[in-house]
C-alpha positions in Angstrom: -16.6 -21.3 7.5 -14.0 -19.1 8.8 -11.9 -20.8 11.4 -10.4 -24.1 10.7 -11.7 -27.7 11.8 -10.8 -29.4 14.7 -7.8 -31.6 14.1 -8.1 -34.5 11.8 -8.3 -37.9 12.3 -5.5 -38.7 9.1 -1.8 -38.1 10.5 0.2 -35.5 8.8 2.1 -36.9 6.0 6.1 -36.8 6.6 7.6 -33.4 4.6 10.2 -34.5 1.8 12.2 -32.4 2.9 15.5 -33.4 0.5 12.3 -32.4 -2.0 11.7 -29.2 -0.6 15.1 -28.3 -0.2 15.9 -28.8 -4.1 12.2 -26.7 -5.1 13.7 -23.9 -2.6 17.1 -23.8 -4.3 15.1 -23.5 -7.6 13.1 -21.0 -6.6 15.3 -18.7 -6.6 16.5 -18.7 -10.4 12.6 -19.5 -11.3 10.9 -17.4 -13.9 8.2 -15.6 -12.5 5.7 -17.4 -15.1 7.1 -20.5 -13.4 5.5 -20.3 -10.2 2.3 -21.7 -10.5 3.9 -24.8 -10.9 6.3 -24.2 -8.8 3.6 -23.8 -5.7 1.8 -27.3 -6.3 5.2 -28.9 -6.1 6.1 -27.4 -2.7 2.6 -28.4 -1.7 3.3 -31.8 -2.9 6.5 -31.7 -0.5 4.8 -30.9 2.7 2.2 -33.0 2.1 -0.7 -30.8 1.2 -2.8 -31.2 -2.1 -2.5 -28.4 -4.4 -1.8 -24.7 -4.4 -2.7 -21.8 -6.4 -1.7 -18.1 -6.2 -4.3 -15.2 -6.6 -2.4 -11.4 -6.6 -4.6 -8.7 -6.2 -5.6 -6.2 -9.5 -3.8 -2.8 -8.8 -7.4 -1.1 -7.7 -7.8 -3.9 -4.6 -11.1 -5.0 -6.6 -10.2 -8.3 -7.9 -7.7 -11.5 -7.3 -6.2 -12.3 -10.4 -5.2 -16.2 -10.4 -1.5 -16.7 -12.5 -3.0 -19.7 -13.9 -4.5 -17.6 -17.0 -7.3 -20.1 -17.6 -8.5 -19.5 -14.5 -11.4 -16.3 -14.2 -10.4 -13.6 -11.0 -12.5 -13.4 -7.9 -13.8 -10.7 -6.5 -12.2 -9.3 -3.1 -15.7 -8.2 -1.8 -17.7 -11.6 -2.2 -15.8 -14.3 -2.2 -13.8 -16.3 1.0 -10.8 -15.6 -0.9 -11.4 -11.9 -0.7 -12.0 -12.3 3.2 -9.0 -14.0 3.4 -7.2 -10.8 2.0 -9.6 -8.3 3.6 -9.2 -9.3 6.9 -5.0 -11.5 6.5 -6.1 -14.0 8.1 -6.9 -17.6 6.7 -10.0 -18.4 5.6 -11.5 -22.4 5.3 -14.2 -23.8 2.9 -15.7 -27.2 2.8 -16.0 -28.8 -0.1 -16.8 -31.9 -2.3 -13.6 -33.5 -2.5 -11.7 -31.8 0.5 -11.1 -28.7 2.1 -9.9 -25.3 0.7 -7.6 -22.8 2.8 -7.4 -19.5 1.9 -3.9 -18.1 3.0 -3.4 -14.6 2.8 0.0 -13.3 0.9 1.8 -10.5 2.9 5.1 -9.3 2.2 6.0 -7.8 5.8 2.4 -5.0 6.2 1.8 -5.3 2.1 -0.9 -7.5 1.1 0.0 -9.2 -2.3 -2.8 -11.3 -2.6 -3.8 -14.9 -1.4 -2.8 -18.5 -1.7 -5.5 -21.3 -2.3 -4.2 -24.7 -0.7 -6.4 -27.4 -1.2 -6.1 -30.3 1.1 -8.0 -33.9 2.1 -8.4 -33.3 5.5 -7.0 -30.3 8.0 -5.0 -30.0 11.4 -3.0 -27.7 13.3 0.1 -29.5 10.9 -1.4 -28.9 7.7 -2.8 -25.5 8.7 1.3 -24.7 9.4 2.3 -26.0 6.7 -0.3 -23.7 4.4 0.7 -20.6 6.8 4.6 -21.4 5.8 4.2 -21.8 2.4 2.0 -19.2 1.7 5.1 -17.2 3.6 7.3 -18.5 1.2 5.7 -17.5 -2.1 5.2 -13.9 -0.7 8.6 -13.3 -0.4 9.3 -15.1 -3.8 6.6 -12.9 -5.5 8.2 -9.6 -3.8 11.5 -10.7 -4.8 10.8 -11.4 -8.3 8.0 -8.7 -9.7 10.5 -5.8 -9.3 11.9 -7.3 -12.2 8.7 -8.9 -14.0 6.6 -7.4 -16.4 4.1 -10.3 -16.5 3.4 -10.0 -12.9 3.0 -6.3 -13.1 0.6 -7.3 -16.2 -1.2 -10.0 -14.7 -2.5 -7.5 -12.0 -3.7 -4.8 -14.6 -7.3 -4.6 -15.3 -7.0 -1.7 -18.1 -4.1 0.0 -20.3 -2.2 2.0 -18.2 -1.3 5.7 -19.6 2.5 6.9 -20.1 2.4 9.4 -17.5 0.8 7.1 -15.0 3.4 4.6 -16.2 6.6 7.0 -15.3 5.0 7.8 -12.0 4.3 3.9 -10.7 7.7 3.4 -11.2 8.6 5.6 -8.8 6.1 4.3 -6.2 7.0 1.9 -3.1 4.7 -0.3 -2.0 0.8 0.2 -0.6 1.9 -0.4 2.8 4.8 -0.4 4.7 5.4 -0.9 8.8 7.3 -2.1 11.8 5.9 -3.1 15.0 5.5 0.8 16.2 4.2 2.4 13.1 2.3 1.6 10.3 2.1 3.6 6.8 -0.2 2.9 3.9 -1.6 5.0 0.5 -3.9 4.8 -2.3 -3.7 6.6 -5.2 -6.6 6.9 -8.2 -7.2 7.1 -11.4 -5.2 4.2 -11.4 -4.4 3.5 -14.5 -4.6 8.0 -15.9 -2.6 9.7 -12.7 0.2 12.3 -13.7 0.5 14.8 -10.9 -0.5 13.0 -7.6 2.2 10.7 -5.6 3.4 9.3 -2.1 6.4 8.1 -0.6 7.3 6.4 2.5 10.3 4.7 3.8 11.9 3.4 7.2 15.3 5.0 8.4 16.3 3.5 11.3 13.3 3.7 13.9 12.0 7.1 11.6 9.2 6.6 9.6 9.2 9.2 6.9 6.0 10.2 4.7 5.1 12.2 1.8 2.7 13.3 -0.6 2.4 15.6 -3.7 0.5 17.2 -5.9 2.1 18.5 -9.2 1.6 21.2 -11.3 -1.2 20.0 -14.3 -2.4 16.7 -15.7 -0.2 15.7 -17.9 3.5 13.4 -18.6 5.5 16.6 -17.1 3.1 16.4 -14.1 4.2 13.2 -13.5 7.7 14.0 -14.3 7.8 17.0 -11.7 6.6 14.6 -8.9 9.1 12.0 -10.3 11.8 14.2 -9.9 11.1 15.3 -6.4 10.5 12.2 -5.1 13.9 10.8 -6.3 15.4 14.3 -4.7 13.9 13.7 -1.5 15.4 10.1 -1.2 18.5 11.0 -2.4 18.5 13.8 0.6 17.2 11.0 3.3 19.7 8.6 2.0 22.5 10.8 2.5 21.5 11.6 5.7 20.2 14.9 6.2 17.4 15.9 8.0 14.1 17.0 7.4 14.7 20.9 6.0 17.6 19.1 4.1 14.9 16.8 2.2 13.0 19.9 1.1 15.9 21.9 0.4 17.3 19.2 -2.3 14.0 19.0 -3.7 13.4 22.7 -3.7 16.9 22.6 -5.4 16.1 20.0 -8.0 13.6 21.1 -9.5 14.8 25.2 -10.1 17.3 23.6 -11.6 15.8 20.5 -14.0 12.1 22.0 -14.4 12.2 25.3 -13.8 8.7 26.5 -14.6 7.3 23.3 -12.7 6.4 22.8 -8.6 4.1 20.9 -6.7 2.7 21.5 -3.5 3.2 18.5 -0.6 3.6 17.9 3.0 6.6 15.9 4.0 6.7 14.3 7.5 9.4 12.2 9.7 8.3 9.9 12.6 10.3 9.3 15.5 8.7 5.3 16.0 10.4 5.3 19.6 9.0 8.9 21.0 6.3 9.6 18.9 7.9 13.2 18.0 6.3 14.2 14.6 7.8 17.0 12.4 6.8 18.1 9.3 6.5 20.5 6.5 4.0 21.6 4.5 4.5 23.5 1.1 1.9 24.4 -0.2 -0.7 22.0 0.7 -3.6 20.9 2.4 -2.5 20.4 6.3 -2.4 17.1 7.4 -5.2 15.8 10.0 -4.7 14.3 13.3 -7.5 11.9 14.7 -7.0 11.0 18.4 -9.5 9.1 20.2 -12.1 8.4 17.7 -12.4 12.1 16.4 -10.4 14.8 14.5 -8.6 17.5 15.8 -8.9 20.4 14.7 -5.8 22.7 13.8 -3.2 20.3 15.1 -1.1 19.8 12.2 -1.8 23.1 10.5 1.0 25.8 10.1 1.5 29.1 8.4 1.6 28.8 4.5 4.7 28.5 2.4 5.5 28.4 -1.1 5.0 24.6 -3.1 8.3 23.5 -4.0 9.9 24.1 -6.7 9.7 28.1 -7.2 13.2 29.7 -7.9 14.4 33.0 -7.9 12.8 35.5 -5.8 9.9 32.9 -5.4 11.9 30.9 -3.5 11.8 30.9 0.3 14.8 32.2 2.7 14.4 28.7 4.2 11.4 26.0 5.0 9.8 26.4 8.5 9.6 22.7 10.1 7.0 22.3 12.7 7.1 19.6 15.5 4.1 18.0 17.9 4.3 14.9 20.1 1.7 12.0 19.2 -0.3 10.1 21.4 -0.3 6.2 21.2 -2.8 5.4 18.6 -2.5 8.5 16.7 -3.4 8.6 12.8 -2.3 11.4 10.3 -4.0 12.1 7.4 -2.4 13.0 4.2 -4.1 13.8 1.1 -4.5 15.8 -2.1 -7.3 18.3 -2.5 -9.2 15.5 -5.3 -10.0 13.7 -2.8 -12.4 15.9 -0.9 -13.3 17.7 -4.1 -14.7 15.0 -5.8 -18.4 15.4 -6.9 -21.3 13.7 -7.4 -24.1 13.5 -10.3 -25.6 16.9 -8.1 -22.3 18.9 -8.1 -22.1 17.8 -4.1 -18.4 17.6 -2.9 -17.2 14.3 -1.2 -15.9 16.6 1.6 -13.8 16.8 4.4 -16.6 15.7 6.6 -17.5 12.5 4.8 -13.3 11.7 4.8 -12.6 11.9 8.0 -16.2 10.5 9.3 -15.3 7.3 7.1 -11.3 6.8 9.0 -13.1 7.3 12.3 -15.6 4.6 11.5 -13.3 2.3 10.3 -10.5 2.5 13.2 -14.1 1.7 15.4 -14.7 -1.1 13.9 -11.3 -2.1 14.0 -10.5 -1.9 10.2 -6.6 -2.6 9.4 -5.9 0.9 7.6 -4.8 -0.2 4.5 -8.3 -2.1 4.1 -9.8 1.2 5.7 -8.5 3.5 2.9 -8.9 0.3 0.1 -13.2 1.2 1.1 -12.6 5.2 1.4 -10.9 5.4 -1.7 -13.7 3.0 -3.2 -16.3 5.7 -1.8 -14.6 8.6 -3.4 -14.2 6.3 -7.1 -18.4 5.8 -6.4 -19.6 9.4 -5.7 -17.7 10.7 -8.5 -19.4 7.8 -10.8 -15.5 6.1 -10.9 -14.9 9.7 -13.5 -12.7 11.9 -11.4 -11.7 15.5 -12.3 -8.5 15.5 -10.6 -5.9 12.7 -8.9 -7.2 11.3 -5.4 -4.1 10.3 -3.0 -4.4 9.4 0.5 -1.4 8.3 2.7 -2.1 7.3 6.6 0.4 6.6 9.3 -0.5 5.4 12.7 1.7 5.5 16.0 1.0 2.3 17.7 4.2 1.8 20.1 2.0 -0.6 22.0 2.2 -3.5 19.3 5.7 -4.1 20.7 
């Protein structure tokens, strides 16, 4: 049952709102292990039944419940999972009541979902779920920068050292505004070291990057740690986008000498759609307009990966500029991802990649669930065993959501 009854005959019950006041206020000292308890009493308050929150495991395959005696569902199969595939609420009949599935999203980042159960449903009560649901997003954003239970509760495996380092250096999946929209997977989960993405707002600029470090290992993951913090430091200091590689460039000849990385760095103008970008080393980013790819739109003329010092080092970076199209996706990723291979030494393949995002934007997939599937795919044909780190970042132009 996806959409939600017809209003109910029962009268929405008045919200205690001297209650909810007080549980709002104490919300915001709460320990994060305190909010289970802290979502049935808000329920209580605006006249619902119960509440429960499910956060999604860090591979988008299960929704882990904080209760701990409770089992996880599976995003795939279940009406919770719906709920989170699709963010949008999700109601179940059942013996006693109703159940609606609320979607957690902290501004384009799904968290997870909320479970409200509930006697009998109307356009009030279906409010009421929506805000509260609202609520405990932000309060789950707010409070697992600093948690380690919450970053534990979503864990599915033990997590490496170097993979450790590297996620602490991540932002979030997805990130967006009402013109653009960025989002990025990353696997192994739980063994990277060389792969990583960044993206950030500045302004109305959207700026993307990915990278692929020297080797496998904990200075891998250092490398890309290290050039990632150079590049914000650049961006947050205000300098353009040869600036950003510069400091990087810079940072690393000096800190880790006989380390680079390849990547492709990219800043979005949200208002005209003006796209520049550099690419270092790496595979060129792809441009899909219109349902198909085109070819040799974001390619350039090589340069060095970043990092190289000495007479290595470039004069200077070369940034190239093109003007997107409303509607317009790039493509970002690291050569594991179309290298991957199957039980018959068959690579995964540009073809299959970009044949998968096409599909997906037809059938009107949101492109973080698009590339939650695609990255899914690439985990199956290689028997969930890769060889090498897998990391795709998309960005969409979409001026038209305005």
């Amino acid at each position: 049952m996806s959409d939600p009854p017809q209003a109910s005959a029962d009268p929405a019950p008045a919200v205690d709102e001297n209650r909810l006041e007080q549980l709002i206020t104490e919300a915001q000292t709460a320990l994060p292990v305190e909010l289970p308890a802290l979502a049935n009493q808000c329920a209580s308050a605006l006249g619902l039944g119960t509440a429960l929150i499910y956060l999604v495991d860090l591979q988008q395959r299960l929704l882990i419940p904080l209760d701990e005696a409770l089992e996880p569902l599976p995003v795939d199969r279940s009406s919770a999972g719906w709920a989170y595939r699709t963010v949008s609420p999700r109601v179940v009949e059942t013996d006693d009541g109703l159940i609606v599935w609320m979607p957690l999203v902290d501004g384009a980042e799904r968290l997870g979902v909320l479970e409200v159960r509930t006697a009998s449903l109307d356009g009030v009560r279906m409010r009421r779920s929506r805000m509260l649901a609202h609520l405990f997003a932000m309060l789950i954003s707010s409070k697992r920068a600093y948690s380690d239970w919450l970053a534990s509760r979503t864990r599915t495996a033990t997590m490496g050292l170097p993979a450790e380092m590297l996620r602490a250096f991540l932002p979030p999946r997805t990130i967006g505004s009402s013109r653009c929209i960025s989002t990025a997977v990353l696997e192994p989960a739980y063994d990277i070291a060389g792969d990583a993405f960044d993206h950030s707002v500045v302004k109305n600029e959207l700026h993307t990057m990915i990278l692929d470090g020297m080797g496998h290992d904990l200075t891998a993951g250092l490398t890309t740690s290290v050039a990632m913090a150079a590049a914000r430091n650049a961006r947050r200091g205000g300098g353009d986008l040869a600036d950003v590689v510069g400091c990087v460039d810079q940072a690393l000849a000096l800190w880790l000498p006989d380390h680079f990385c390849t990547g492709v760095l990219c800043r979005l103008d949200a208002e005209t759609g003006v796209l520049r970008w550099v690419n270092c080393g790496h595979p060129p980013p792809l441009l899909i307009r219109a349902e198909r790819v085109l070819a040799g739109a974001l390619g350039s003329l090589p340069q060095p990966p970043i990092g190289l010092a000495g007479p290595l080092a470039p004069a200077a970076r070369q940034v190239h500029e093109t003007k997107l199209e409303p509607g317009d996706c790039v493509l970002l990723y690291t050569d594991g991802v179309v290298e991957a291979r199957d039980a018959d030494g068959a690579e995964f393949g540009l073809d299959r990649f970009t044949d998968f995002i096409i599909r997906s934007n037809a059938v009107g997939r949101r492109p973080a669930e698009a590339l939650r599937l695609l990255i899914h795919a690439i985990l199956d044909h290689q028997r969930n065993q890769l060889r090498d780190d897998a990391t795709i970042l998309l960005f969409e132009w979409r001026p038209q959501c305005q």
